[in-house]
Structures are given as structure tokens and as C-alpha cells.
N, C-alpha and C positions, 0 to 999 in steps of 0.2 A: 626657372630663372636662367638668362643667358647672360654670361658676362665677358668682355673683353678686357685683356689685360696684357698690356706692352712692358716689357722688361720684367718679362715673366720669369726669368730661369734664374735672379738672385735678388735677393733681399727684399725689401715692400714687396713687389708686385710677386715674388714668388710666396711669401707668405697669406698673403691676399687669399691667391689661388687654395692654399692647402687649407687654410679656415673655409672658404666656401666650397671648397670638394666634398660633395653630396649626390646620392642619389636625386634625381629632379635636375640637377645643376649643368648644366654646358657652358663648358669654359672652351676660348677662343686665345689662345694663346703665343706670346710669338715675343721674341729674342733672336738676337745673332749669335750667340750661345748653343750651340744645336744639341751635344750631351746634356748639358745643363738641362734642356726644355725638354728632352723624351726623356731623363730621369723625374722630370716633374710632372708629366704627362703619364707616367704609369704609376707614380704615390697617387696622382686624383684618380685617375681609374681605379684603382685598387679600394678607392675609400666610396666610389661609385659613381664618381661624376661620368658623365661623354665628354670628353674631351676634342679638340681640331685644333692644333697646331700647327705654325707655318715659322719656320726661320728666315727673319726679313730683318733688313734694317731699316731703321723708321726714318732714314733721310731717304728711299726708294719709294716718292709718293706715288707714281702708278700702280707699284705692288701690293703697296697696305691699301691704294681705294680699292684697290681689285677683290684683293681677300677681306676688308672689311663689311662689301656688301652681299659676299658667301654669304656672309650670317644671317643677314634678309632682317632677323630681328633683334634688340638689343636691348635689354633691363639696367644694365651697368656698363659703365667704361671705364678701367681703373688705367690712366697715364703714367706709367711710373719709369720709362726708360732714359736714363740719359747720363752724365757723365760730370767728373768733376777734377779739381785740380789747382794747383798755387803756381806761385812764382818757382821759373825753372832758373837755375845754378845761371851766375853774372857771366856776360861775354867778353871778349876782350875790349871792351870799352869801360868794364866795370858797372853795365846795367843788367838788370835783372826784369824785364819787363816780358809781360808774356809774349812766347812767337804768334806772328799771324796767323800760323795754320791750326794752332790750336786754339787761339779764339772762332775762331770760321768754323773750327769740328764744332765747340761750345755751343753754336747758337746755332750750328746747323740740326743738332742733335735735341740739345734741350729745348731749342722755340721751333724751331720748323717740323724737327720730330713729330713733336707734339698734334702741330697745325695737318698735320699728314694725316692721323688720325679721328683728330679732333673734327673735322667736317664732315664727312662721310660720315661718319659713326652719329653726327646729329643729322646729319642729310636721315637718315633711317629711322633716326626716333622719332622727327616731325611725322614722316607718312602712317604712321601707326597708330591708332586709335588709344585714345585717355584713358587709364581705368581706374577704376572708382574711386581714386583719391583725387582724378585729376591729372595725371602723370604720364608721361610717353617715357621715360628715361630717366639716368641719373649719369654724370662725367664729373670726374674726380681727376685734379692732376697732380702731382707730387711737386709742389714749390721747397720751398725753404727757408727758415728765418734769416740768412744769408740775403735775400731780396730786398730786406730791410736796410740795410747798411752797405756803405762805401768803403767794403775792406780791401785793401791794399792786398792783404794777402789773394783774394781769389778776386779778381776783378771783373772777370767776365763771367764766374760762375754766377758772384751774388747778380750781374747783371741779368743773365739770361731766367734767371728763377723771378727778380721782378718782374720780367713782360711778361714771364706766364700767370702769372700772380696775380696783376693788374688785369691785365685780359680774361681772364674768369673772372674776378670781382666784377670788373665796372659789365659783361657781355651775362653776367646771371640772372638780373631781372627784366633783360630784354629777350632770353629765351624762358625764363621761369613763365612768363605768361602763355607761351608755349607749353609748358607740361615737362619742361625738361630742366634738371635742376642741377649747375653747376658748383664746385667745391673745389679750392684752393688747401693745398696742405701746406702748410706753413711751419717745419720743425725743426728742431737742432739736432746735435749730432743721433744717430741710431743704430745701432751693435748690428753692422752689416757688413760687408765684406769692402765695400766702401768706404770704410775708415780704419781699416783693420789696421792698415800701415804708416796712421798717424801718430809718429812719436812725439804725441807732447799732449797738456790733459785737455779733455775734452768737458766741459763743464754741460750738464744737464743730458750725460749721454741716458738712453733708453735701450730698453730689449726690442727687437723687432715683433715682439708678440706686444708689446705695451703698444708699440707704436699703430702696428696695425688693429687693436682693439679700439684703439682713439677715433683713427681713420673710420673704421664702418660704422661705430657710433652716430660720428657727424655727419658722412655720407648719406646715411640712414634717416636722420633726423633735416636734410635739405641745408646744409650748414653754409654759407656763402666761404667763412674760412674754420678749419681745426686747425689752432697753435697749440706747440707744448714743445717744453716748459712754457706755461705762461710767462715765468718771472723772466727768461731768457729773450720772448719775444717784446716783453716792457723794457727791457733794459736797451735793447737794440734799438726801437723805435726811439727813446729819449737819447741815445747817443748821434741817434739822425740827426736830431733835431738843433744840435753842436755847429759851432765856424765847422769847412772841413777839417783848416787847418789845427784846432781843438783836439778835432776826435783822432785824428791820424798820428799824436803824438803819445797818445795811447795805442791802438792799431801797430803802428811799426814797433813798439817794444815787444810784441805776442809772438812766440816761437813761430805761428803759422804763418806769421806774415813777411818771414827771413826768405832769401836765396832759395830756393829747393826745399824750402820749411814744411811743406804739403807736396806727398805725391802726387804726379797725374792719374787719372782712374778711368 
């Protein structure tokens, strides 16, 4: 089994990695975390995997097609790097709206990140013969029930996880007949280092071992999406489905969706 895995050196995709570290297993690994990913490169060695790690960052698209076709061949692609963040503290005009530059990191990181890896990596699965299921691959990318909804507090975050969302949804059964089967993760908060520093509650948070046994479950099983909590991603979808003005008068009462109410990450 060869698998690739982007935002390897913390939380999902590091965990990902230490569930399938195994004898048999080559993992392809890569973060701009560079301690972070050689401490995680010697727990999979040690548990028997081969390991090939590269410290890249996933908006340098020459260097991920580069290193992604090192690998020649690929069983898995787990997408999990990218970045999050609220509304930063009011300016002197008394707005609070996000700066430019970190929407532009936003969706340089979470949509184009992705996009950097995401071709290549099926460039490689097409050329490769079906095996007996049918199947050349499997790409999985870490969205968010955040995609669902127009919250005030992350604007750009929940936006950038819809186009990844929608772009594997609606682009999976035009490569599924191809042999290669795409999977949206769609989840609320998860006991990662990524939330660590959100003071206010987190309703339907999860352990990152929950999280990632859900994940390769559906992966496993060719899942177009895995949501969880269920009940978290039915309640967001019905509060879509609100005037804006409706739902935002809920939305702006949530701690997360104050001045500096969510760190950047």
C-alpha cells in the first residue's frame, strides 16, 4: 500500500499516517513543519512502514508535481493541509472584517493547496492498471461542516472548505468511472491542535482517533461524503436554508463570531 499524505506532521493527516504505519506500507509524506514530520517519520519507521518525506508547502505547485510523481504509484491520497481562522480584533474605523492577506493565504492554502496535489496525484492513478475491484486509487480531502453555512465568524474559512467540498462531490462520479474514487470529509470541531486555542464551547467536538476511524471507514468504503456529528451537519444545512438575514442573528450572538473570537491557525 502507498499512500500520500499532505499535512502530515499534526493532527488528521498525522494521525492517518500512524494508523496506517505498517510493515508493507509507504507513506509519502510532507508538511512545512520539518521537526514535526521527521518525528513522525521515525514513529512510522519504527512501527515498520518506508517512509519518503519532503518539507514543502502545498501552495509551491512545481515542487509537490515534482515530488508527487517520485512516487510513480499511489493507493491513497489523504489532503489534509490547510489553515483556519475568525475575525481579527476591530480597526480604527470599528470594523472587524477579515484582512486581505489572510483571505488570499485562505484559499491559496486550502483550495489551490489542495488543487497542487490533487492533479498529479490522479494524473498517476489514471496511468495505472484497475485491480480487481476495479479501482486505480482512492483521494480523500479534509473539508468541514463549516462549508455548510455563512458564518460571520470564519468567512473565508467556511468558504474555502465549500469549493473543496463541492469540487469532489460534484468531480467523483466523473472520475469514479475511471477507477478512482473521491471522498469529501465534512466535520465539526476535532481535538487537534487546531482548536486547542478556542476559548469558548465547541459543541460535537471529537477525539482525533474518532475522527480518523470515521475517515478510513468511508474512504474505505468509496463514500462520496463522511459527516460527523450527523446531528451538527443537519442542523447547519437547515440553518442554510434561513433569510441570511435570519440566521446571522443567531451567528453574530456565538462567541466565535466576535472581534478576535477565534484565533488565526
Amino acid at each position: 500500500m502507498r499512500v500520500l499524505i499532505s499535512g502530515a506532521a499534526s493532527g488528521i493527516g498525522r494521525e492517518i499516517a500512524r494508523v496506517l504505519a505498517r510493515p508493507g506500507c509507504v507513506l509519502f509524506l510532507t508538511d512545512i513543519q520539518a521537526e514535526a514530520l521527521w518525528v513522525l517519520g521515525e514513529y512510522c519507521r519504527a512501527q515498520g512502514a518506508e517512509v519518503q518525506s519532503a518539507v514543502l508547502d502545498v501552495r509551491d505547485r512545481a515542487g509537490l508535481e515534482a515530488w508527487v510523481h517520485q512516487a510513480q504509484v499511489l493507493d491513497y491520497v489523504f489532503l489534509c493541509a490547510g489553515i483556519t481562522g475568525g475575525r481579527p480584533p476591530c480597526d480604527h474605523y470599528g470594523v472587524a472584517v477579515e484582512r486581505e492577506e489572510r483571505v488570499r493565504a485562505m484559499f491559496d492554502i486550502n483550495v489551490v493547496g489542495v488543487l497542487n496535489i490533487f492533479y498529479p496525484a490522479a494524473a498517476l492513478m489514471k496511468r495505472r492498471r484497475r485491480n480487481a475491484r476495479g479501482l486505480r486509487g482512492r483521494i480523500c480531502v479534509i473539508s468541514s461542516v463549516a462549508g455548510f453555512v455563512s458564518y460571520p465568524g470564519t468567512p473565508s474559512y467556511g468558504a474555502s472548505k465549500a469549493a473543496v467540498d463541492r469540487l469532489f462531490v460534484a468531480m467523483a462520479p466523473l472520475l469514479g468511472g475511471a477507477g478512482i474514487t473521491l471522498t469529501s470529509v465534512c466535520c465539526g470541531f476535532v481535538d487537534t491542535a487546531m482548536v486547542w486555542r478556542n476559548d469558548f464551547p465547541m459543541p460535537g467536538l471529537v477525539s482525533v482517533e474518532e475522527a480518523v476511524s470515521r475517515i478510513m471507514r468511508g474512504v474505505r468504503r468509496g463514500k462520496r461524503r463522511v459527516v460527523f456529528p450527523l446531528w451538527l451537519v443537519v442542523g447547519s444545512r437547515l440553518m442554510d436554508l434561513l433569510p441570511p438575514r435570519w440566521a446571522e442573528r443567531c451567528y453574530l450572538r456565538q462567541p466565535s463570531a466576535q472581534p478576535a473570537g477565534m484565533p488565526d491557525f
